[in-house]
C-alpha positions in Angstrom: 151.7 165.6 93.7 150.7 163.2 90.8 152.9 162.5 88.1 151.1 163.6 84.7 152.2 160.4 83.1 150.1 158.3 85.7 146.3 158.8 85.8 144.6 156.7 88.1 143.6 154.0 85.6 147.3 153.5 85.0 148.0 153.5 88.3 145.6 150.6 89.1 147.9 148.4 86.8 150.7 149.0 88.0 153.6 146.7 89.4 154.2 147.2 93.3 158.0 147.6 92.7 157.1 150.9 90.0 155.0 152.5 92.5 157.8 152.1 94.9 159.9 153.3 93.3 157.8 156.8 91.8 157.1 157.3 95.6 161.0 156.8 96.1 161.9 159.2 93.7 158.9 161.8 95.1 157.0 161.5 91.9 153.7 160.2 93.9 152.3 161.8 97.2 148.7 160.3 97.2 146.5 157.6 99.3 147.9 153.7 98.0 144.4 152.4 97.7 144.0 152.5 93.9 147.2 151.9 93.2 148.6 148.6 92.3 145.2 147.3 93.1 145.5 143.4 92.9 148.7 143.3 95.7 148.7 143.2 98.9 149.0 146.8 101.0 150.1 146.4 104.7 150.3 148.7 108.3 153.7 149.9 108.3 154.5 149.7 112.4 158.2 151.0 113.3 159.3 150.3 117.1 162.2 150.1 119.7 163.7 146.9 119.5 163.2 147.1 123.6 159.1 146.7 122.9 159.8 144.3 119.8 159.2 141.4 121.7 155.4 142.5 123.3 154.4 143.5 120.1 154.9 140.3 118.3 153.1 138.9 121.5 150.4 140.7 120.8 150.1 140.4 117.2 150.1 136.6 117.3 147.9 136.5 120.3 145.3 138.7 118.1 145.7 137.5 115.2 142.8 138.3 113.0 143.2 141.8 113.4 147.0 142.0 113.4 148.3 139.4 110.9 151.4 139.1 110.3 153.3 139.6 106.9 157.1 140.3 108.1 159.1 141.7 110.6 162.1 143.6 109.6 165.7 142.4 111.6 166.8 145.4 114.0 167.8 148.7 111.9 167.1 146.9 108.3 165.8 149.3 105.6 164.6 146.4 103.3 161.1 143.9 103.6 162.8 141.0 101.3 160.7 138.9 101.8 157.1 140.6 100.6 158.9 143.5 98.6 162.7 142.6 97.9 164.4 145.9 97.0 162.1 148.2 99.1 163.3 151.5 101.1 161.0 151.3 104.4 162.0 154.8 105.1 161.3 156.0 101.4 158.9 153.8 99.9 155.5 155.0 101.8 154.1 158.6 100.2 153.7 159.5 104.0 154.6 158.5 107.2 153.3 159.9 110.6 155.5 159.7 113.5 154.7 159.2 117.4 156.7 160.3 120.4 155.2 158.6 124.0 151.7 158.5 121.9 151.4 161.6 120.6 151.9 162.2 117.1 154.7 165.1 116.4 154.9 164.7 112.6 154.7 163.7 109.4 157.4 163.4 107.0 157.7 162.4 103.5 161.2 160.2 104.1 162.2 158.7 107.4 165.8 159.1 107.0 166.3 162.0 109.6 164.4 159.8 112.1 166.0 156.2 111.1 167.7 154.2 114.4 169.7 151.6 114.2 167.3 149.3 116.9 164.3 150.1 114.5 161.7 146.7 114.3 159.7 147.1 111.4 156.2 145.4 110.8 153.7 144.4 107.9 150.5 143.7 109.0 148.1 142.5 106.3 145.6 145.7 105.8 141.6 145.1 104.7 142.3 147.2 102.2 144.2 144.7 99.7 140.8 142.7 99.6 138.4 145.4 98.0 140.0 144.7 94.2 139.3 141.2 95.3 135.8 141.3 96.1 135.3 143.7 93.0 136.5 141.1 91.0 133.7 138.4 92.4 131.3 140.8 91.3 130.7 142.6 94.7 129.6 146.0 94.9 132.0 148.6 97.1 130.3 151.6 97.6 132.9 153.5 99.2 135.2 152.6 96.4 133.0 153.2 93.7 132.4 156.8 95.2 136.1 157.9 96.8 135.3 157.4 100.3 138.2 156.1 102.8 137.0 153.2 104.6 135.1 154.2 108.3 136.9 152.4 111.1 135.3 151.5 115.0 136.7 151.7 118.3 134.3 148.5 119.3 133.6 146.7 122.8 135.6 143.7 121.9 138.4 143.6 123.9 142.0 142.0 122.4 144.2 139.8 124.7 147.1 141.8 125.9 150.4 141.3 126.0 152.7 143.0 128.3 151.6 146.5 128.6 150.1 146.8 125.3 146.0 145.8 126.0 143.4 147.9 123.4 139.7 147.2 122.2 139.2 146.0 118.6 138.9 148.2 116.1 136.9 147.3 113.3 136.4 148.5 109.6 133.1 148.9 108.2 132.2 148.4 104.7 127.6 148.5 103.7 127.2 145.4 101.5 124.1 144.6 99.7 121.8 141.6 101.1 122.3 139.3 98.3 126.0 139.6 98.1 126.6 138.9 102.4 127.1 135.0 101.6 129.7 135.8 98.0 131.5 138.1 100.8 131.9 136.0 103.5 132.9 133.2 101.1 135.7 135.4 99.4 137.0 137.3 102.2 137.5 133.6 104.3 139.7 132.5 102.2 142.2 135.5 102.9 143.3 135.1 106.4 146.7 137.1 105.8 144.3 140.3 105.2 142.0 139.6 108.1 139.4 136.7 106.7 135.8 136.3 107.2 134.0 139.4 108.9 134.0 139.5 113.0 130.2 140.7 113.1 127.2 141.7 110.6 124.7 143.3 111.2 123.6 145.5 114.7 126.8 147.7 115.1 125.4 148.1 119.0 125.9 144.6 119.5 129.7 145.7 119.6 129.6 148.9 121.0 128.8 151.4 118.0 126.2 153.9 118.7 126.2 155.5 115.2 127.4 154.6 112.1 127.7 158.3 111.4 130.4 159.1 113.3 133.1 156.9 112.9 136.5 157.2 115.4 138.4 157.2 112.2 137.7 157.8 108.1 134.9 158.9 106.3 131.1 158.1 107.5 129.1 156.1 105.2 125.4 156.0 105.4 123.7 152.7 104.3 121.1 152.5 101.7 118.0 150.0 102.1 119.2 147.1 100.4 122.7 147.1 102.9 123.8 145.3 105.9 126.8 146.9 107.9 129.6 144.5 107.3 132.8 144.5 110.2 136.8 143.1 109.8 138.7 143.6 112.4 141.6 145.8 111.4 145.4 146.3 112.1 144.8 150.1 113.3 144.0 148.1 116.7 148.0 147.2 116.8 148.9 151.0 116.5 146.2 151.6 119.0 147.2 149.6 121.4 151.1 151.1 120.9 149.2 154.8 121.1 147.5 153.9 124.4 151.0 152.6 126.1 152.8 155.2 125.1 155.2 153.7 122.8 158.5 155.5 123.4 158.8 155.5 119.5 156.2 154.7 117.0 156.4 155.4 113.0 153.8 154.2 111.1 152.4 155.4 107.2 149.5 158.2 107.3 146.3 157.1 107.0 145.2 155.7 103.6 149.3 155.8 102.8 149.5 152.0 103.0 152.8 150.1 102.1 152.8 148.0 98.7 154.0 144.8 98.9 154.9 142.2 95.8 152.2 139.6 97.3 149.2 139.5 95.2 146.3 139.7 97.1 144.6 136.8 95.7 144.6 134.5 92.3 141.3 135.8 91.3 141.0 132.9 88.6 140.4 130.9 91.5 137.0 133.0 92.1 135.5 132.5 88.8 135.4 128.5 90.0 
């Protein structure tokens, strides 16, 4: 449900802290992505204290798909660090919900599920660096025509940590020839929202047959002048949860990213 008074051009504008607090109040139920467009959007990932301690293991030990923003003390509703004020169980427009891997649910609130040895995660999300590389005057396809990003089970294996072991996954975003070196260039310099690209070019080189039939999102097919362009991304840390059988997992919907208050760049810097 959209609120009338907010069409999407508003929406880009807007402050993280208003479109937390529409969701809050139930006012917006649609995919973050063009929303508050210059700030940061994170992976929301909700675990047992009891596998805490594997998981930030494994986030540090894979880094450049899983970085870090915050973790939440045990049972805390609030990120105050990236987003002072927040709800984490109200402030995401959808949440879907895991029991021993397998997802049971979705919900609109996570009150009814909330524990008191709740962990919660940020981990930066590719996403936040598409208004960024619009800005430097590079072309996003995907954007430009509604598409959600397609994302890669890839070859690559992670380093494990405890139980929890996955393969990368990887977004994948077609970027014309002449703007590969203005990408690389801009993306590099945002390590908190996974940096540089891990590969161009040959998706077989990494394990992916077809471009058309991506594990997860929407397929994009590449026009002449584009080169298949891969970040590693954070759905690799709920992966790797998925695939050990997290005895509790909550994490936002796909395309439901969390807001945070961190902008996602100082794009003056990129007119230098």
């Amino acid at each position: 449900m959209l609120d009338n008074n907010y069409n999407s051009e508003v929406l880009q504008q807007l402050l993280p802290q208003k479109v937390r607090e529409l969701i809050r109040e139930g006012r917006l139920r649609e995919p973050t992505a063009k929303m508050a467009t210059r700030y940061t959007k994170a992976t929301l990932i909700v675990i047992p204290k009891s596998e805490a301690y594997d998981f930030l293991v494994y986030t540090q030990r894979n880094a450049k798909a899983c970085p870090v923003l915050e973790v939440s003390d045990p049972g805390a509703t609030e990120f105050h660090l990236t987003a002072p004020g927040s709800d984490i169980t109200r402030d995401i427009s959808r949440y879907s919900i895991y029991d021993r891997g397998e997802l049971i649910g979705e919900a609109d609130s996570l009150e009814r599920y909330w524990r008191p040895d709740l962990v919660s995660f940020l981990l930066g999300c590719s996403r936040s660096f598409e208004a960024v590389l619009q800005f430097a005057g590079v072309q996003l396809r995907h954007v430009d025509d509604g598409y959600d990003v397609p994302l890669f089970i890839t070859n690559i294996k992670t380093v494990p940590s405890g139980n929890l072991r996955s393969p990368l996954v990887v977004s994948m975003r077609p970027i014309k020839r002449k703007d590969l070196l203005k990408t690389m260039k801009v993306t590099s310099l945002l390590e908190d929202i996974h940096g540089a690209p891990i590969h161009i070019g040959d998706p077989e080189l990494i394990g992916i047959k077809d471009l058309r039939t991506p594990d997860f999102g929407s397929p994009l097919l590449l026009a002449e002048d584009e080169v298949p362009v891969f970040w590693a991304s954070s759905i690799t840390a709920k992966l790797a949860l998925i695939r050990n059988r997290s005895e509790f997992l909550i994490t936002q919907a796909p395309g439901h990213d969390f807001i945070t208050d961190i902008l996602s760049a100082d794009l003056s810097s990129l007119m230098e």
